[in-house]
N, C-alpha and C positions, 0 to 999 in steps of 0.2 A: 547490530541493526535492530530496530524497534519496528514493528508495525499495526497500526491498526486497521483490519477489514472489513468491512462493512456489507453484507449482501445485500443487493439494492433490485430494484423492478428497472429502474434508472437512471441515468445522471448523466451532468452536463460538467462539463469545464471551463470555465470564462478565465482569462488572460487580461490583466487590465482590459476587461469590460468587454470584450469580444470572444466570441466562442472557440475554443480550440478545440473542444471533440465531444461527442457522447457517444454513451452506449444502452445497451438496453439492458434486458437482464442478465446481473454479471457481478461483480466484486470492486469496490472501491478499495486503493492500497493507498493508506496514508504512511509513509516512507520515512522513516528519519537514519541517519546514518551517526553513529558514536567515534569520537575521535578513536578509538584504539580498534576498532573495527578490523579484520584482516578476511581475505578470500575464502577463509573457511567460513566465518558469519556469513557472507555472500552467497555462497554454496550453499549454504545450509537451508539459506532463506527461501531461495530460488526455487530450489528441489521441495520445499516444504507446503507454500503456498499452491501451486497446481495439485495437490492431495488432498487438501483440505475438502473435507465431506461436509458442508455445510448448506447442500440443497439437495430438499426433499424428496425422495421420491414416492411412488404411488401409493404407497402404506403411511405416506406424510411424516418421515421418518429421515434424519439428515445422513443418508447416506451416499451421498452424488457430491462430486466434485463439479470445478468449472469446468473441466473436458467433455464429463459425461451430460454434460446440461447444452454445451454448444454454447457458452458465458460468454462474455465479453469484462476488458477488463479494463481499469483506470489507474494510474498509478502518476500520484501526486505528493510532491518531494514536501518534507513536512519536518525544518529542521526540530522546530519547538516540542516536541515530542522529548528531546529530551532534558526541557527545561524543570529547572532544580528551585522549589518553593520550600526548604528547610530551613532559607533565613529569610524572614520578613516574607512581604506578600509580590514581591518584582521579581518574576522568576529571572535565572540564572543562565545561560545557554553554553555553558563550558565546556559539556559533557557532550557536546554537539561538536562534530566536523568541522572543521572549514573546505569553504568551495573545494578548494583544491583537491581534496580528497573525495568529499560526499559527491562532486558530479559525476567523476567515473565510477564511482558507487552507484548511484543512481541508473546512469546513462548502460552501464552493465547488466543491472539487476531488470530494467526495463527492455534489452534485449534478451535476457536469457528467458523473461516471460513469454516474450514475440517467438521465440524459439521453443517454450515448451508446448503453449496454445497453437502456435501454425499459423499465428495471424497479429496482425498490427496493433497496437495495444495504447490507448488515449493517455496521452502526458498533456501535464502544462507545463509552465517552463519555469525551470528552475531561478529562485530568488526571486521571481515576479511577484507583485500582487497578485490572488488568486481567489477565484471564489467555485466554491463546489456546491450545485444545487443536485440534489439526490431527493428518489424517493428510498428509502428503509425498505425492506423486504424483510419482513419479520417481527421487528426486526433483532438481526442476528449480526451482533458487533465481536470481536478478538481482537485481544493485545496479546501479539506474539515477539518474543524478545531474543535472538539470536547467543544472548549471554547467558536466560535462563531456558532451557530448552525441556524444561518441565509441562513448560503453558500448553 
């Protein structure tokens, strides 16, 4: 699993052109899910992101998590994340899931977040058109990669 997170003041979700959620301040998860993917990248992710210290606290120092902030969170499926540009300029999406896999990917890792926070957590919806209007908080972005667990 690949994600990019985004800490935002923030952000809205449109669905072909209609709103389907915001939050305020809190974490944007752009989601991409890798064909060889198994339950332990799941796990890993799941547990990973609610830890993440990437808001300030009183010393202006990133030492707060979304729990201890009271965050809110967004979590938008984002197969292209693991599009492949090492021949020519038309990325490649190979390395990417199909449906079949990536939605109970998704649909899991979006529960286990509802479960780690205590509270309902803004999707849009898988394979739709989508557009994410965000304000940046920071701003403070991460590419965290479930295969390299260095990041």
């Amino acid at each position: 699993m690949r994600v990019v997170v985004k800490r935002v003041s923030k952000a809205e979700v449109f669905v072909e052109g209609a709103s389907a959620g915001s939050i305020g301040k809190g974490l944007v998860i752009l989601l991409g899910v890798d064909r060889e993917d198994n339950e332990e990248d799941l796990h890993w992710m799941s547990k990973k992101i609610p830890q993440l210290r990437v808001f300030e606290d009183t010393e202006g120092k990133m030492n707060l998590n979304i729990r201890d902030v009271k965050g809110e969170l967004a979590v938008i499926s984002q197969f292209t994340l693991f599009g492949n540009v090492r021949k020519g300029t038309r990325p490649s999406f190979n390395k990417s899931a199909n449906p079949e896999k990536a939605i109970p990917f998704y649909e899991a890792f979006v529960k286990a977040m509802e479960v780690e926070l205590g509270k309902p957590v803004v999707t849009g919806q898988f394979g739709a058109m989508m557009a994410v209007d965000l304000v940046s908080d920071g701003p403070v972005t991460l590419v965290i990669d479930s295969k390299n667990k260095r990041f």
